[in-house]
N, C-alpha and C positions, 0 to 999 in steps of 0.2 A: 907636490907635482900637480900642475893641472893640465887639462886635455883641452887639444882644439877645438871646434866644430867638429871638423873631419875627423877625428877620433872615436868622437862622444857619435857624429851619425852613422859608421862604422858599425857602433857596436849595437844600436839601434835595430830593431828587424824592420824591413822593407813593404811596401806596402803588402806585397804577391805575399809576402810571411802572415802579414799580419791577416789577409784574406783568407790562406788556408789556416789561421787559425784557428780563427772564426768559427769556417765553415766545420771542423773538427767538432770542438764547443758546442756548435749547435745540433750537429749527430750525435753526441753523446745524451746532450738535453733531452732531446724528441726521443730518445730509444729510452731514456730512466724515465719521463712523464708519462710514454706513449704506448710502451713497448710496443712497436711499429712493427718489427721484424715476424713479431707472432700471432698479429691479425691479419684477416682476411680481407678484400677490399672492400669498401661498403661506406655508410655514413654512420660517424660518431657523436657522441658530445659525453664531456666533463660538466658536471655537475658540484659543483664546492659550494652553493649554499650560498651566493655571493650576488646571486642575480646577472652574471655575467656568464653565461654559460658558453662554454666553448665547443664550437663546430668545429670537428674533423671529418676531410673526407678523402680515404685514403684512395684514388681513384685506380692508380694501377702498379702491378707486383710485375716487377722481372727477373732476371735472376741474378743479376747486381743493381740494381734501382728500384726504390718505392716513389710514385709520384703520389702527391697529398696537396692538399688544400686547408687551410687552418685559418678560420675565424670568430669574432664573436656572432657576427650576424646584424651587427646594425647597419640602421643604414647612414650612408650619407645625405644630408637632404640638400645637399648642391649639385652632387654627380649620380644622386641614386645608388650608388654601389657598396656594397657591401667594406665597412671600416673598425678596425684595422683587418686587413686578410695577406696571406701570402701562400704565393704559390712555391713550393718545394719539390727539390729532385733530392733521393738522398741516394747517395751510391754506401752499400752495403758493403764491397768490397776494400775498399778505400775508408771506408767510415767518415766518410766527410757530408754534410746538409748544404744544398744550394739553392739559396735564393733566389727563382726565376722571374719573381715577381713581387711589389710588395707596396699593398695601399695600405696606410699613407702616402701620398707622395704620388709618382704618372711610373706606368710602362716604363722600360726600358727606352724604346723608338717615339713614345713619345718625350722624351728627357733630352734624346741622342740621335742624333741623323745618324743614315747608314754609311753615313763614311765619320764616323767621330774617332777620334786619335785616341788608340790603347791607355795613353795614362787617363783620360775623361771615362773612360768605359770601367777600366778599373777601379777610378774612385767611386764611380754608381755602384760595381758589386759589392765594393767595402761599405757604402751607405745601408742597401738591401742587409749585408749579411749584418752591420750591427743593428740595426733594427731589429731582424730577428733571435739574433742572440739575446738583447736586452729584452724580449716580448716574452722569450722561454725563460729570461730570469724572473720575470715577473709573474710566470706562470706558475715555477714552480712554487715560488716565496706563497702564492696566496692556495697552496694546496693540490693541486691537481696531479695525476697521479695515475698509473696504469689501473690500479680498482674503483678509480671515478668517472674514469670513460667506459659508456656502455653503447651499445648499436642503438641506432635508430632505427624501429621500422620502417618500412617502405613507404604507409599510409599516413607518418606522421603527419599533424595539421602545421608546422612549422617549418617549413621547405629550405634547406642550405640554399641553395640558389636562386638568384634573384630575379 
């Protein structure tokens, strides 16, 4: 017996599925690399020996949201900014990671006029959220880990932001 199209994309999960997957996936990631839920807001970095050290900066705690910042800290030397980074909402309650943000790549508004049609907007948050699903898979593969991230003093001479 074989299936038509229509059967086969049926059985398929939908983009909205395949988004909240994602976004699931990547809260789970960030909570086993990062344990996020049990720090304080501040700046971090991971340290694996790698010469890539990874900037966190957990900017603010509510009481179903942590909003965070995550990058390595290079720069671009075309746009000056900071690559790769992304900005994140994670909602605690839901356990789901949102991507609000994510260089490589432009803004949202700059991608998408304020009137762009839901299926274009959604295929942007499915672009963001696999980017960073694929960035925490590679995070964790080369070691990073909640006892490799430590606070940043205040003073540090290496500034997160640019």
């Amino acid at each position: 017996m074989y299936l038509t199209a229509r059967e086969i994309s049926a059985l398929l999960p939908g983009r909205f599925s395949m988004l909240m997957g994602l976004q699931a996936e990547s809260f789970h990631r960030l909570e086993r690399l990062f344990a996020l839920r049990m720090r304080a807001p501040g700046i971090y970095m991971s340290d694996v020996g790698d010469g890539m050290n990874v900037h966190l900066d957990l900017r603010e705690r509510h009481a179903y949201t942590l909003e965070l910042e995550l990058t390595y800290a290079f720069h671009d030397p075309d746009t000056g900014r900071r690559a790769p980074e992304a900005q994140i909402r994670m909602y605690t309650d839901a356990h789901l990671a949102e991507a609000l943000h994510c260089h490589p790549g432009r803004g949202r508004w700059d991608v998408l006029n304020l009137r762009a049609p839901p299926p274009l907007i959604l295929r942007h948050r499915l672009r963001m959220a696999s980017f960073l699903s694929r960035w925490l898979e590679f995070l964790d593969a080369h070691g990073h880990a909640p006892q490799t991230l430590v606070a940043v003093p205040a003073h540090d001479p290496e500034p997160l932001r640019a």
